[in-house]
Residue frames as a rotation matrix with the C-alpha (Angstrom) as fourth column:
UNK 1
0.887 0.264 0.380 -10.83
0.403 -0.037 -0.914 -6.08
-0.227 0.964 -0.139 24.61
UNK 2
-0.083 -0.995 0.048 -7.63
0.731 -0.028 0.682 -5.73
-0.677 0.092 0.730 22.89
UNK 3
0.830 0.558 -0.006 -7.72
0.197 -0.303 -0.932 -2.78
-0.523 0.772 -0.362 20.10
UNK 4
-0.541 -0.578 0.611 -5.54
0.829 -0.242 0.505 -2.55
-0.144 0.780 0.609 16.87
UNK 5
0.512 0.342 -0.788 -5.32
0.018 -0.921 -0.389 0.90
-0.859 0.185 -0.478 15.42
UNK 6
-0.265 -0.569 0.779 -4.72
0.898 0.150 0.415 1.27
-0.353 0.809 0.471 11.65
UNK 7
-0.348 0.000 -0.938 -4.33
-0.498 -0.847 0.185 4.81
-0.795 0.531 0.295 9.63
UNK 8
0.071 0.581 0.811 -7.26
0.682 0.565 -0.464 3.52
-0.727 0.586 -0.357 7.02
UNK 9
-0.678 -0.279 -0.680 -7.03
-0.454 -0.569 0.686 4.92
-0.578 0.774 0.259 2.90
UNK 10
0.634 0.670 0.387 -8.80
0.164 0.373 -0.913 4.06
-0.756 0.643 0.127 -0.19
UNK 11
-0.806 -0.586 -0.085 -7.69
-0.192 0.122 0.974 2.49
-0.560 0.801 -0.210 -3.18
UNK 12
-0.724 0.689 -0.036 -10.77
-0.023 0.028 0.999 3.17
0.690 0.724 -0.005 -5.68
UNK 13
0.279 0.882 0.379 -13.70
-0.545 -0.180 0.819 2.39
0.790 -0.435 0.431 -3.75
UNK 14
0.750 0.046 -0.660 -12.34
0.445 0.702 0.555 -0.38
0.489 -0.710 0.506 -1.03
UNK 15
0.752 -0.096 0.652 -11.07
-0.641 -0.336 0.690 0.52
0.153 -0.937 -0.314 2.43
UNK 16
0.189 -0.736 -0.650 -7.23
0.517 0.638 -0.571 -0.58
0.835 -0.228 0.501 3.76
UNK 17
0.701 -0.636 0.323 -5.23
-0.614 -0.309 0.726 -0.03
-0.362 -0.708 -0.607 6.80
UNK 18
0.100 -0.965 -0.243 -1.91
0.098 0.253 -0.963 -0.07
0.990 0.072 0.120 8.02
UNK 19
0.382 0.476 -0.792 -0.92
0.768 0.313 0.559 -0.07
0.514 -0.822 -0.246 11.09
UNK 20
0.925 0.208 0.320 -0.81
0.149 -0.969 0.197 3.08
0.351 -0.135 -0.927 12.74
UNK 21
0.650 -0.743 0.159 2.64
0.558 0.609 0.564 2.13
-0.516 -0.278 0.810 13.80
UNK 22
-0.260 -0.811 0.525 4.21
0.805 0.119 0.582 1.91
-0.534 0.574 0.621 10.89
UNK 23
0.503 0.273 0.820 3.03
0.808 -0.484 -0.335 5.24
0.306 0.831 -0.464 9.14
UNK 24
-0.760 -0.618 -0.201 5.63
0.650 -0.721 -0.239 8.40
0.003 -0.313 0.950 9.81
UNK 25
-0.438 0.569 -0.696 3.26
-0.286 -0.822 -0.492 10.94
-0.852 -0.017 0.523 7.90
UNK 26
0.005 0.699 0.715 1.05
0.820 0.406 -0.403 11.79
-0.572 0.588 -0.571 5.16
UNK 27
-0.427 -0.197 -0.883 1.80
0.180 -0.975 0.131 14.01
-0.886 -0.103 0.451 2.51
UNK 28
0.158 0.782 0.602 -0.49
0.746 0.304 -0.592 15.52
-0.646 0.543 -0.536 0.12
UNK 29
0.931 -0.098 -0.351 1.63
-0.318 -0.687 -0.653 17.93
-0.177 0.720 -0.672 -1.97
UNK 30
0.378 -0.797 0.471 4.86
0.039 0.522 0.852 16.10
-0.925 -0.304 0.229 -3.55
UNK 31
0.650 0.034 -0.759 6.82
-0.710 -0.328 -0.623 15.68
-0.270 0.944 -0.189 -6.19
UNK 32
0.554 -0.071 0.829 7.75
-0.120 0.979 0.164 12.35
-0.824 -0.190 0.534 -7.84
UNK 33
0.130 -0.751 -0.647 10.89
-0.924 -0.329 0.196 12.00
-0.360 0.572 -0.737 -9.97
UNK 34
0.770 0.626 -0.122 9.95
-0.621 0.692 -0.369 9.22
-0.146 0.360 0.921 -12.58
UNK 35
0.142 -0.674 0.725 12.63
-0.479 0.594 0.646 6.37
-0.866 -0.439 -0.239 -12.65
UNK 36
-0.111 -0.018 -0.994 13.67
-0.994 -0.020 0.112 5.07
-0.022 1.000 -0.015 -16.20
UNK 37
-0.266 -0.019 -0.964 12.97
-0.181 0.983 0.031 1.40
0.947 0.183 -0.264 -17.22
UNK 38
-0.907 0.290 0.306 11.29
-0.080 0.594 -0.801 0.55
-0.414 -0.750 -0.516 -13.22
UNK 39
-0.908 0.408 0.096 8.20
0.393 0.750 0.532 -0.96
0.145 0.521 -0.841 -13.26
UNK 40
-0.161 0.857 0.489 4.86
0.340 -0.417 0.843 0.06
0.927 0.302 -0.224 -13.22
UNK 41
0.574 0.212 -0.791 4.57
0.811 -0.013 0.585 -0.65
0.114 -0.977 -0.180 -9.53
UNK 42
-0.254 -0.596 -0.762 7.24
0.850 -0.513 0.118 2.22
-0.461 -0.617 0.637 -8.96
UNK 43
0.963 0.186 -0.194 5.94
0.163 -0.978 -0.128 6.04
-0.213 0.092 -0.973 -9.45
UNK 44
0.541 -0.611 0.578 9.35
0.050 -0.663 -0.747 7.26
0.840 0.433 -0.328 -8.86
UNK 45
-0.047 -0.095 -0.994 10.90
0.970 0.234 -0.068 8.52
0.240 -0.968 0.081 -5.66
UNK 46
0.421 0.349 0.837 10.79
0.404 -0.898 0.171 11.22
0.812 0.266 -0.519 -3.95
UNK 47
-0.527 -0.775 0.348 12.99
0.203 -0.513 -0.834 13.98
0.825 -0.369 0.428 -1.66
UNK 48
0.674 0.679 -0.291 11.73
0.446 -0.061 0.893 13.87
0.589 -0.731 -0.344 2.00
UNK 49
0.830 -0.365 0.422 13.94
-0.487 -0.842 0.230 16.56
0.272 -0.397 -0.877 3.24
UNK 50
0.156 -0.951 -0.266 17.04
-0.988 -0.152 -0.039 15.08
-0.003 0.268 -0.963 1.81
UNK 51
-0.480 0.075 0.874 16.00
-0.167 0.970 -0.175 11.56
-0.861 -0.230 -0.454 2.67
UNK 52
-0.629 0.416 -0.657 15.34
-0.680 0.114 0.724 9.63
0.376 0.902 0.211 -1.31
UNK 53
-0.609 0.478 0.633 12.07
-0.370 0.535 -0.760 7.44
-0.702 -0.697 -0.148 -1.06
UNK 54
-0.976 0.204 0.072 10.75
0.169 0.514 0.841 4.86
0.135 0.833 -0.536 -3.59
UNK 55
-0.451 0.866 -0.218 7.34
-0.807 -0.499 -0.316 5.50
-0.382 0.033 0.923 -4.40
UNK 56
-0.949 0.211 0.236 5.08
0.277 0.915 0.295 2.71
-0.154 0.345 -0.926 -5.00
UNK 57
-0.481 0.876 0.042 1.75
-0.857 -0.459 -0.235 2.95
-0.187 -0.148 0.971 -6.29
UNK 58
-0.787 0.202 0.583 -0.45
-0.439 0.481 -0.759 0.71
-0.434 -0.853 -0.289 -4.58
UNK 59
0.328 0.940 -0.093 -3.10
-0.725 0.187 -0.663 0.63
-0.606 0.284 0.743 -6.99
UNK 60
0.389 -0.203 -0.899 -1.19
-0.755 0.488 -0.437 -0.85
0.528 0.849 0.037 -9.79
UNK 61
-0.803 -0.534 0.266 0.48
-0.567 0.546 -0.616 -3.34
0.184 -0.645 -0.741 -6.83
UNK 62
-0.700 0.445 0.559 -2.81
0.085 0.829 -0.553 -4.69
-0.709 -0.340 -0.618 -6.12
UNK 63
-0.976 0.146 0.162 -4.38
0.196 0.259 0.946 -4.47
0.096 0.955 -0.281 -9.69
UNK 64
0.334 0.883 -0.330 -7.05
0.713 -0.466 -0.524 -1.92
-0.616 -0.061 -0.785 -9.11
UNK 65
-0.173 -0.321 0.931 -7.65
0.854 -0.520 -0.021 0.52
0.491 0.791 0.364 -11.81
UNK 66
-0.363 -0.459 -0.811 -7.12
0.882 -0.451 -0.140 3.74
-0.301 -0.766 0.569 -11.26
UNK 67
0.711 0.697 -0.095 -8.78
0.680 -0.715 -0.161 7.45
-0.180 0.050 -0.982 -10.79
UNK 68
-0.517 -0.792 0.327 -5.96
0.842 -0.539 0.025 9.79
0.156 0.288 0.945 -13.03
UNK 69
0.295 0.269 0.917 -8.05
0.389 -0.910 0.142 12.43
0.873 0.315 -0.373 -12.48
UNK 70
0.931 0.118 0.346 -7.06
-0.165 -0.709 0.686 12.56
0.326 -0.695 -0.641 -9.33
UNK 71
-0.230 -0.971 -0.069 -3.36
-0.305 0.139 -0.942 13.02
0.924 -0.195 -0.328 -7.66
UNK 72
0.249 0.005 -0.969 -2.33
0.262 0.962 0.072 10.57
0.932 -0.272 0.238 -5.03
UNK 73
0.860 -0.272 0.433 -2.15
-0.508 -0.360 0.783 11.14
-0.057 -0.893 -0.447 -1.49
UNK 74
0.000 -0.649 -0.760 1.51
-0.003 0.760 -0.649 9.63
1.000 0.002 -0.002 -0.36
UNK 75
0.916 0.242 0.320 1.93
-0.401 0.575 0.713 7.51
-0.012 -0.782 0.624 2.72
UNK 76
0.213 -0.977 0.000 5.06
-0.806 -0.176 -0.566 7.56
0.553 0.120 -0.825 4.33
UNK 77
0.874 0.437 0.214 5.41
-0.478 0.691 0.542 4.34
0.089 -0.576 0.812 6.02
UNK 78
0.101 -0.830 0.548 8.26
-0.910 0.146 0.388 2.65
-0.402 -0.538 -0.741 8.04
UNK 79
0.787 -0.135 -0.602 9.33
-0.125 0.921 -0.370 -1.42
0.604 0.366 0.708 6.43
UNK 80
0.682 -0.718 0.139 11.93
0.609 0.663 0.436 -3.78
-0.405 -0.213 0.889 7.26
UNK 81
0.089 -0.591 0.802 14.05
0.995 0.011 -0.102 -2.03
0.051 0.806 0.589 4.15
UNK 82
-0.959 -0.180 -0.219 13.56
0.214 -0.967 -0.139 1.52
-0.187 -0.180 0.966 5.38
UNK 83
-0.531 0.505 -0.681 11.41
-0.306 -0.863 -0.401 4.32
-0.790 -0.004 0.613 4.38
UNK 84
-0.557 0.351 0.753 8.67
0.827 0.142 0.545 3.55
0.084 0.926 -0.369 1.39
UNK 85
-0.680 0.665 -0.310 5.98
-0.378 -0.680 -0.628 5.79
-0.628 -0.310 0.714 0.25
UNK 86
-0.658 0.553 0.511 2.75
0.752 0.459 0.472 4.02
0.026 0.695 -0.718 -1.26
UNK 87
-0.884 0.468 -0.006 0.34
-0.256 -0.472 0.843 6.12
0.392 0.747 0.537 -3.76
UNK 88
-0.141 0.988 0.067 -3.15
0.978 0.149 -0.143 5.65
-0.151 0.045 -0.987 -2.86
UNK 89
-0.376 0.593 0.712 -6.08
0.303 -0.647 0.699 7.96
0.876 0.479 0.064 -3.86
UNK 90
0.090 0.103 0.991 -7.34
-0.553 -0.822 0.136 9.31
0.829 -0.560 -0.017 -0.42
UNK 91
-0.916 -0.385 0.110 -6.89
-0.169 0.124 -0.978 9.28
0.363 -0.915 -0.178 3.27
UNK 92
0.197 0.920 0.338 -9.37
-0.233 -0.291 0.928 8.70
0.952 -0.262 0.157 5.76
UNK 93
0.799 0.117 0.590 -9.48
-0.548 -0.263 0.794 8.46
0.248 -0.958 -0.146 9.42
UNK 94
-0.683 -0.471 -0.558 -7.59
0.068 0.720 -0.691 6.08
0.727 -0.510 -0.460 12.06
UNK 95
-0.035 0.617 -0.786 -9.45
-0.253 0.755 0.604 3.17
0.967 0.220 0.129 12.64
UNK 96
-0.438 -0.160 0.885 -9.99
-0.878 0.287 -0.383 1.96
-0.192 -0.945 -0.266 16.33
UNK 97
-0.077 0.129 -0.989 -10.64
-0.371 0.917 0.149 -2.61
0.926 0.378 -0.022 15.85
UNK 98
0.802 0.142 0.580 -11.76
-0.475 0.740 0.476 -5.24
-0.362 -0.657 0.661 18.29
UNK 99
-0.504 -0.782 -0.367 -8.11
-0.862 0.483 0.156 -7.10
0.055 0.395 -0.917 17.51
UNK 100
-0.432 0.465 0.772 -11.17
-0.217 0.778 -0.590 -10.09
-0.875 -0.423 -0.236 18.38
UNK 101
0.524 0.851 0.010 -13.47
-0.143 0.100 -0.985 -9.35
-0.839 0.515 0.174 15.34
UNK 102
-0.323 -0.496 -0.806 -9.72
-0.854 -0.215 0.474 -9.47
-0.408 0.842 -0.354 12.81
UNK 103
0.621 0.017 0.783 -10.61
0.230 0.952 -0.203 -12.79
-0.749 0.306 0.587 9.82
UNK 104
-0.368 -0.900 0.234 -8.33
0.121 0.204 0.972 -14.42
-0.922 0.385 0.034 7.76
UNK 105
-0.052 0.322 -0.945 -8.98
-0.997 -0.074 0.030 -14.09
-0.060 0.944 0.325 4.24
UNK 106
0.339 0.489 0.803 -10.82
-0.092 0.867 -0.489 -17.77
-0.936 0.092 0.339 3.22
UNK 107
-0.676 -0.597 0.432 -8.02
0.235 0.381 0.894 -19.86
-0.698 0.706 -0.118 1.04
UNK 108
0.107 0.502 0.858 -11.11
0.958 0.181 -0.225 -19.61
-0.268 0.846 -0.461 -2.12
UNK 109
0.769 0.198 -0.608 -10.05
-0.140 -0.875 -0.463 -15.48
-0.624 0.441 -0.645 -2.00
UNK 110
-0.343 -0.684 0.644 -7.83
0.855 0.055 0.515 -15.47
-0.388 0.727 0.566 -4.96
UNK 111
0.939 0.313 0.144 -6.88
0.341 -0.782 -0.522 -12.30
-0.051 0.539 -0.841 -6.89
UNK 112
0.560 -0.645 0.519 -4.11
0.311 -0.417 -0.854 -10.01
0.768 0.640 -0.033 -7.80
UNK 113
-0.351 -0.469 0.811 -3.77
-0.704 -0.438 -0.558 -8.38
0.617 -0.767 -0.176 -4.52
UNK 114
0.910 0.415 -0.012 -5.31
-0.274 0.622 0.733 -11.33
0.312 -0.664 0.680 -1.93
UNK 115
0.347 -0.820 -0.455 -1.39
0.620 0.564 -0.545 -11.93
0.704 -0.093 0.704 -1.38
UNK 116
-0.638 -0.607 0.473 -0.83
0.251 -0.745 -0.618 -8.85
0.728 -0.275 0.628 0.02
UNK 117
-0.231 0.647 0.727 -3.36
-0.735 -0.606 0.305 -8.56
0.637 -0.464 0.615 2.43
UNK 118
-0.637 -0.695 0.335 -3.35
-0.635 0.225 -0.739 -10.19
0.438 -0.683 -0.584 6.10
UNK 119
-0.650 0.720 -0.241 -6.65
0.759 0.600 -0.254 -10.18
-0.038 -0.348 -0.937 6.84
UNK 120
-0.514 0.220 0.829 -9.94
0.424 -0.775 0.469 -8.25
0.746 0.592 0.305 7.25
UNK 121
-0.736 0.529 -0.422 -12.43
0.483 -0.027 -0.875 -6.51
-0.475 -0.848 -0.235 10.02
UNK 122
-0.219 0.936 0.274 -15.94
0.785 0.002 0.620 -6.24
0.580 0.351 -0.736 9.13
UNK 123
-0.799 -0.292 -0.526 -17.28
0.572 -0.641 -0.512 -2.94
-0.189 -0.710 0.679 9.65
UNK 124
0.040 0.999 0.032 -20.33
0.365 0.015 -0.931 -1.02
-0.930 0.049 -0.364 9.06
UNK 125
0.770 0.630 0.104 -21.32
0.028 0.129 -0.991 -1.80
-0.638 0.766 0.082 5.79
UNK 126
0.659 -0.645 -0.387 -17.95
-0.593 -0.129 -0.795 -2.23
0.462 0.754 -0.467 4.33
UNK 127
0.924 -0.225 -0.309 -14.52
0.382 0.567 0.729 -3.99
0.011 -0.792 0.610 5.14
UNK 128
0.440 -0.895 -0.070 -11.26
-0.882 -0.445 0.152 -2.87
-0.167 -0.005 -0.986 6.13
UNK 129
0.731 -0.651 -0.204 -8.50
0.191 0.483 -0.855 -4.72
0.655 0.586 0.477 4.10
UNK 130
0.733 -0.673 -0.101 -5.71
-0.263 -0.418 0.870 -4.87
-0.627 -0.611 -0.483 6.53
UNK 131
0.944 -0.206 -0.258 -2.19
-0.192 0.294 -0.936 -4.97
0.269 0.933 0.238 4.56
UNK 132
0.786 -0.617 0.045 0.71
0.600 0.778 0.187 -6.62
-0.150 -0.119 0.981 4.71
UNK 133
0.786 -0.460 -0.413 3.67
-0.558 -0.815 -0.155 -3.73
-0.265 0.352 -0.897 4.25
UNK 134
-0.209 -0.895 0.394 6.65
-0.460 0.446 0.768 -6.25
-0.863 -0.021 -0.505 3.99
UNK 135
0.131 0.428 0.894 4.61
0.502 0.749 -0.432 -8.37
-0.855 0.506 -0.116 1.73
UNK 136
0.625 0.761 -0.176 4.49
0.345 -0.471 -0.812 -5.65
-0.701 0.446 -0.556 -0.30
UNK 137
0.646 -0.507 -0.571 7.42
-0.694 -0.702 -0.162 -5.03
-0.319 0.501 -0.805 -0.87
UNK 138
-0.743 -0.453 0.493 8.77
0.136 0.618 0.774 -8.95
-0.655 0.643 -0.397 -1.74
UNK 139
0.462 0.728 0.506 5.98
0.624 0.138 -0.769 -8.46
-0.630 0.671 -0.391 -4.36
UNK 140
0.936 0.001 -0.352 7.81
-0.125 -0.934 -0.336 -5.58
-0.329 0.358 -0.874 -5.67
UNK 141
-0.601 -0.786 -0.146 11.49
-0.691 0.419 0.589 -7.46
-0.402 0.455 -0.795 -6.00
UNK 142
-0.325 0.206 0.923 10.06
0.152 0.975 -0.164 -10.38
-0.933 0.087 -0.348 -6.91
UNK 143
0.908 0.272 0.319 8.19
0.376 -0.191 -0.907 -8.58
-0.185 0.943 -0.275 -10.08
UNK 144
0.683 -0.581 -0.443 10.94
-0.722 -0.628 -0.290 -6.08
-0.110 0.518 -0.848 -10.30
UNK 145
-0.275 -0.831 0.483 13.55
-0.353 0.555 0.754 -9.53
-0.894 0.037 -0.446 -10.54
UNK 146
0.170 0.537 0.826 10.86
0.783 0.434 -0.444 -10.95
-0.598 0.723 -0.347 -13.41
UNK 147
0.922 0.305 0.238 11.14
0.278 -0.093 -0.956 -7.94
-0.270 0.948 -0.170 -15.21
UNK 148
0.001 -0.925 -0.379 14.85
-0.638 -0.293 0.712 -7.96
-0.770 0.242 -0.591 -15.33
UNK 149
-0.263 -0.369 0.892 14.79
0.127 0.903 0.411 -11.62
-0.956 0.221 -0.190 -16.37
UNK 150
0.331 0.798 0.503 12.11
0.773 0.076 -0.629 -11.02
-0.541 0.597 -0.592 -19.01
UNK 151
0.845 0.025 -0.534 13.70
-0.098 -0.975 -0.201 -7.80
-0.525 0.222 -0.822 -20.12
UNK 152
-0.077 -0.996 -0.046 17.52
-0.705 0.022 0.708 -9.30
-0.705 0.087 -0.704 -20.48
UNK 153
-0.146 0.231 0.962 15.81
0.305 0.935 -0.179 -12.17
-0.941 0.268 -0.207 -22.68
């Protein structure tokens, strides 16, 4: 048995990972310096002991509404492009996976986020969304190029 390990969160009620890998840390007091004219998807960024980091918030990325009453956990997490931090609403364990039991998402899933997400692992009584982190972030030029265009029009 082969096992994947993912640092698992919640975005409203449904269960993601990442892969334990690719997460630095996890910080749950911050402060997020709002960014004029960026898009929704960006919070802001924020000062990791002198190092600037784009906030992203994950909910509005995959087009889940969100719980303002509460304040976001951030998730520091390694990319191709450097350092990100994505917004979600709470931690929860790391995840031990049969890397046997991972399925693709079935071409008929279609949604807002279903792009961003690799695949899933069926677990008791729920699933873990595994996510794409690169993906995530050509979703993020890719809107943030649309709303230049769409802005400069």
């Amino acid at each position: 048995m082969i096992a994947r390990q993912y640092c698992s969160f919640r975005l409203n009620r449904l269960l993601f990972g990442i892969d334990v890998q690719l997460v630095q840390e996890v910080l749950m007091d911050f402060e997020v310096t709002r960014v004029p004219l960026a898009s929704a998807i960006v919070r802001g960024l924020i000062n990791l002991r002198g190092q600037i980091i784009t906030a992203i918030d994950l909910r509005v990325c995959m087009g889940i509404s969100a719980d303002d009453s509460r304040r976001p956990v951030s998730m520091i997490v390694r990319t191709g492009e450097g350092m990100m931090s994505f917004q979600v609403d709470s931690m929860e364990d790391v995840v031990e996976v049969d890397a046997e039991r991972f399925e693709e998402l079935p071409g008929t899933a279609k949604g807002v986020g279903t792009e961003l997400i690799e695949g899933v692992y069926k677990m008791e009584g729920q699933l873990l969304h595994v996510l794409d982190c690169d993906r995530v972030l050509e979703v993020i030029l890719s809107r943030s190029v649309e709303n230049v265009r769409h802005g400069a029009n």
